[in-house]
C-alpha positions in Angstrom: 143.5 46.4 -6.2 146.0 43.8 -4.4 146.0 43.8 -0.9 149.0 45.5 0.5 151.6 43.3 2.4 153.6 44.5 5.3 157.2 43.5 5.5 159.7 43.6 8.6 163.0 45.0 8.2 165.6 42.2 8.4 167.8 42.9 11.7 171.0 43.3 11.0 174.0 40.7 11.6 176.0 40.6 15.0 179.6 41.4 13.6 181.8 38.0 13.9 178.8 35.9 13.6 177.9 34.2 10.1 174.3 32.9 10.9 171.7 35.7 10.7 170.3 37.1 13.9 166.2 35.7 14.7 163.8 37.9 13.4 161.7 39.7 15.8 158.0 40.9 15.3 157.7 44.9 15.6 155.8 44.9 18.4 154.7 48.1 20.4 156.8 49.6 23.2 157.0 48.5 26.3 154.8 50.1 28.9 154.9 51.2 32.4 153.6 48.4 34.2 152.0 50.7 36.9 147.8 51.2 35.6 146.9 54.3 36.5 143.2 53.2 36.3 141.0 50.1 35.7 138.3 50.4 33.5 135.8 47.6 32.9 139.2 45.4 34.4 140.8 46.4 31.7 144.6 48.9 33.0 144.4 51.9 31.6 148.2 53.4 31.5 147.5 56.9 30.3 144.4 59.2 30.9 142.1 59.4 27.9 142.6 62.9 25.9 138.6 63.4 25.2 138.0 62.8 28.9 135.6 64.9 30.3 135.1 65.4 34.1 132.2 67.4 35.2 132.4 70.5 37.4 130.6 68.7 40.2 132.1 65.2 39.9 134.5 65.9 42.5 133.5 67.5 45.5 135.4 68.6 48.5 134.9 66.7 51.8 134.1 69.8 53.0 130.2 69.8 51.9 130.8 66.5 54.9 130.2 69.2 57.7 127.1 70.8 58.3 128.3 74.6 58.5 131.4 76.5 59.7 130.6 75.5 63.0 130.4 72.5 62.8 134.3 72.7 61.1 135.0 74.3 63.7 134.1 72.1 66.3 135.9 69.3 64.6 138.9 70.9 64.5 138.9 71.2 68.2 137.9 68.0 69.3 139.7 66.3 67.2 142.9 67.6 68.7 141.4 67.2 72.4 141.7 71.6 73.0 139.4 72.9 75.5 136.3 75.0 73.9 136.8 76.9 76.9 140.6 78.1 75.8 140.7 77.4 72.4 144.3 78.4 70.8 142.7 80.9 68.4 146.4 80.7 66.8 146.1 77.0 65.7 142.5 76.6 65.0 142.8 79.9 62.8 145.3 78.2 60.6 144.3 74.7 60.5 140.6 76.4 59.7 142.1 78.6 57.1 144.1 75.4 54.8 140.5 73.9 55.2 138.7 77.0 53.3 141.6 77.8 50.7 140.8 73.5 49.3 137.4 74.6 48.4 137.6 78.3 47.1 138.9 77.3 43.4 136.1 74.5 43.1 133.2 75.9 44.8 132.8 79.4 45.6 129.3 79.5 46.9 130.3 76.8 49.4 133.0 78.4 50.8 131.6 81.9 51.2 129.7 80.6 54.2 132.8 79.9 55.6 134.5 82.5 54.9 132.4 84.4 57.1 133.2 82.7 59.6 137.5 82.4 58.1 136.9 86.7 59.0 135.6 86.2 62.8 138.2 84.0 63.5 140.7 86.6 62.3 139.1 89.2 64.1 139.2 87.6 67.3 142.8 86.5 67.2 143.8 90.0 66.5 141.7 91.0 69.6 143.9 88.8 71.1 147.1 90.3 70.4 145.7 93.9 71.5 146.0 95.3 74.9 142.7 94.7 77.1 140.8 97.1 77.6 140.5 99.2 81.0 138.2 98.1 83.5 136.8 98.9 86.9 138.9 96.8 89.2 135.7 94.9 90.5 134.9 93.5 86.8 137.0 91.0 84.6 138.3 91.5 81.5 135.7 90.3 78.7 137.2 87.4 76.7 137.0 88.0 72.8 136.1 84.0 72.7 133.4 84.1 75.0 130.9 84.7 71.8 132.1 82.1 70.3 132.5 79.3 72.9 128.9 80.2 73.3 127.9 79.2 70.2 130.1 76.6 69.7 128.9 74.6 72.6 124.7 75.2 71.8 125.6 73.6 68.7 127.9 70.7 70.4 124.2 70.4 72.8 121.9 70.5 69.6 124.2 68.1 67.8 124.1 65.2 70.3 120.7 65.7 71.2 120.1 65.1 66.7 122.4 62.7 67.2 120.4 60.4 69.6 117.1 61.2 68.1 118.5 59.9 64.8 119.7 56.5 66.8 115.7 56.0 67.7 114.2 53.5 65.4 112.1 55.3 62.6 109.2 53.7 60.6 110.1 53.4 57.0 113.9 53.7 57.7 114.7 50.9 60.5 110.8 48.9 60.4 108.2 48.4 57.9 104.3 48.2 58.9 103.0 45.0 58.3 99.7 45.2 56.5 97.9 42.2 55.7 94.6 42.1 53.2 91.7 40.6 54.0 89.5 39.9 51.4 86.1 39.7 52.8 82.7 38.1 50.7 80.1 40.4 49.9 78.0 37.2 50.1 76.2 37.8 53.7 76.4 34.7 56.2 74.0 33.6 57.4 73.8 32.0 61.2 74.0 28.0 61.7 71.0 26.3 62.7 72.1 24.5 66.1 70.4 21.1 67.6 69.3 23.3 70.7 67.6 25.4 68.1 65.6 22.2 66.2 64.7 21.2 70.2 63.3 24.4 70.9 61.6 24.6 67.2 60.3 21.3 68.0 58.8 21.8 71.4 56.6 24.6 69.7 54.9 22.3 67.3 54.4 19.6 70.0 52.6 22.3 72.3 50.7 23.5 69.6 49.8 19.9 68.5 48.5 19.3 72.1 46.5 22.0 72.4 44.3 20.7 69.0 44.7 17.1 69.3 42.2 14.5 70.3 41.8 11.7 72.0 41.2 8.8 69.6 43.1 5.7 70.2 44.0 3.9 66.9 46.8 2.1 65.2 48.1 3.6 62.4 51.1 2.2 60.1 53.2 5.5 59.0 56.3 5.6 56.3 59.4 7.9 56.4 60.4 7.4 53.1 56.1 8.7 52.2 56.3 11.8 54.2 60.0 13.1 52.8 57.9 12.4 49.4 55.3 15.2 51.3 57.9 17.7 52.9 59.4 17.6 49.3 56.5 18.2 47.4 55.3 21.3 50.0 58.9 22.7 49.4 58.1 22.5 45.0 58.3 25.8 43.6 58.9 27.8 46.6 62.1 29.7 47.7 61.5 28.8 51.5 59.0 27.9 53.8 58.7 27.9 57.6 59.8 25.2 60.1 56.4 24.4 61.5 54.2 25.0 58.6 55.9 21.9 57.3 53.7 19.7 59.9 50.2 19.3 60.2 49.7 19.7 63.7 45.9 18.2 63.3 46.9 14.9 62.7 48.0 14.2 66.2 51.3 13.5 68.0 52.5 10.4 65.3 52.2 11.8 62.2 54.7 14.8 63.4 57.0 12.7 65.1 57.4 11.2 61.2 57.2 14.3 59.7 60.1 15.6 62.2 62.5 12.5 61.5 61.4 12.6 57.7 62.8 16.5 57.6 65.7 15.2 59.6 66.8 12.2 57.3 66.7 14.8 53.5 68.8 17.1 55.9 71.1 14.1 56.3 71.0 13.5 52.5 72.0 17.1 51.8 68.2 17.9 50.0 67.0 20.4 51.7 68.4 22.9 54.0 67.6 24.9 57.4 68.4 28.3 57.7 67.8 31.3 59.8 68.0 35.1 59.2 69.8 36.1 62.5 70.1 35.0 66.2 66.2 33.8 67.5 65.0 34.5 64.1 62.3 31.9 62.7 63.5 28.9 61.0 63.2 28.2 57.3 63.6 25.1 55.3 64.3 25.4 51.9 65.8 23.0 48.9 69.1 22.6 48.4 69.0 22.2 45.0 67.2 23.7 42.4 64.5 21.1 40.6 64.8 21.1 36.7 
């Protein structure tokens, strides 16, 4: 089947001319200029006719206030009357437009105030009675005074919720700072101190002098021979202690080598000195593990 072809109507001719008139596109009409809306920046100039507005999309300013009272008291202030002489007249009035906005949208909302819509009414007509007869040494009771009396606890309660809601609050105004610390499950173990090789050393020396003898002879000792020694009594053992490293019956020379041999393969990062706590006996062990 062809496709079908749309075709403009010619205009027609302006009498008393013999050219023919432009042709103009059929276009669509013009439009009010004036959007009602914008939608994703696009005007919208009429509302949609399958829109759907939910019950509770609009709500009435009124759900602003806390309660009737607090209506009430914003009334008041907000046109400077005193709470002690309030004009029940006015307030009545101005309180009663405030209710009838809310009574076709929310009923449950404004049945609270309605409550109080029916104390205000009662105390203006109060008002417009006679008082009642008193003794002459007692004044006539005010129909207001119930209400200024709770009109002005809840103007107290409100300022004091006021300030306590000014006060900084954790998790509102500040944060906690927490930091983690991860910690090693590894144990560590105290650092062996020069004071600590002094007094280590000064052990084996009075040891050494309380077994040595008194032979005078010259003897030829190597470093290098007894690091070979303190090496080889280390072999095959986890650890061994600081002074069963020196052989305290060879007299005073053979430990002073024996104390700069263990001295130099701590230098060299071989072997190394450690203790299990505070004043605890030294150990010297390998630091690396002989294949």
């Amino acid at each position: 089947m062809p496709p079908s072809s749309l075709s403009l109507p010619e205009p027609p001719e302006l009498p008393g001319s013999d050219a023919p008139a432009p042709v103009v596109a059929a276009g669509p009409a013009l439009i009010d200029p004036v959007a009602l809306a914008r939608l994703y920046g696009e005007p919208m100039f009429a509302m949609p006719k399958d829109l759907y507005i939910p019950p509770d999309a609009l709500k009435v300013f009124l759900e602003a206030f806390e309660g009737p009272l607090d209506l009430l008291l914003y009334l008041i202030r907000r046109q400077n009357f005193n709470v002690l002489d309030i004009p029940m007249a006015v307030v009545t009035r101005q309180y009663l437009a405030y209710v009838d906005e809310i009574r076709a949208t929310n009923l449950e909302l404004a049945a609270e105030y309605l409550l109080m819509a029916a104390m205000l009414i009662e105390i203006k007509s109060r008002m417009l009675l006679p008082p009642k007869k008193t003794a002459a040494d007692q004044e006539v009771e005010d129909p207001r005074a119930e209400l200024v009396r709770r009109l002005l606890e809840y103007e107290k309660i409100k300022l004091a919720a006021q300030k306590l809601n000014a006060m900084p609050q954790r998790g509102r105004d500040f944060l906690v700072a927490q930091v983690h610390v991860e910690q090693s499950s590894q144990p560590r173990l105290p650092d062996v101190t020069v004071a600590d090789l002094q007094q280590a050393w000064a052990d084996i020396v009075r040891r050494a002098k309380l077994v040595q003898h008194h032979v005078i002879s010259r003897e030829e000792l190597s470093v290098r021979e007894h690091m070979s020694i303190v090496l080889r009594k280390l072999q095959g053992r986890k650890f061994l202690e600081f002074g069963d490293l020196f052989d305290v019956t060879r007299g005073m020379p053979v430990l002073v080598v024996t104390f700069v041999a263990l001295l130099e393969l701590a230098k060299e990062c071989l072997l190394e000195i450690t203790q299990a706590e505070s004043f605890a006996p030294i150990y010297v062990r390998l630091a690396y593990t002989p294949t």
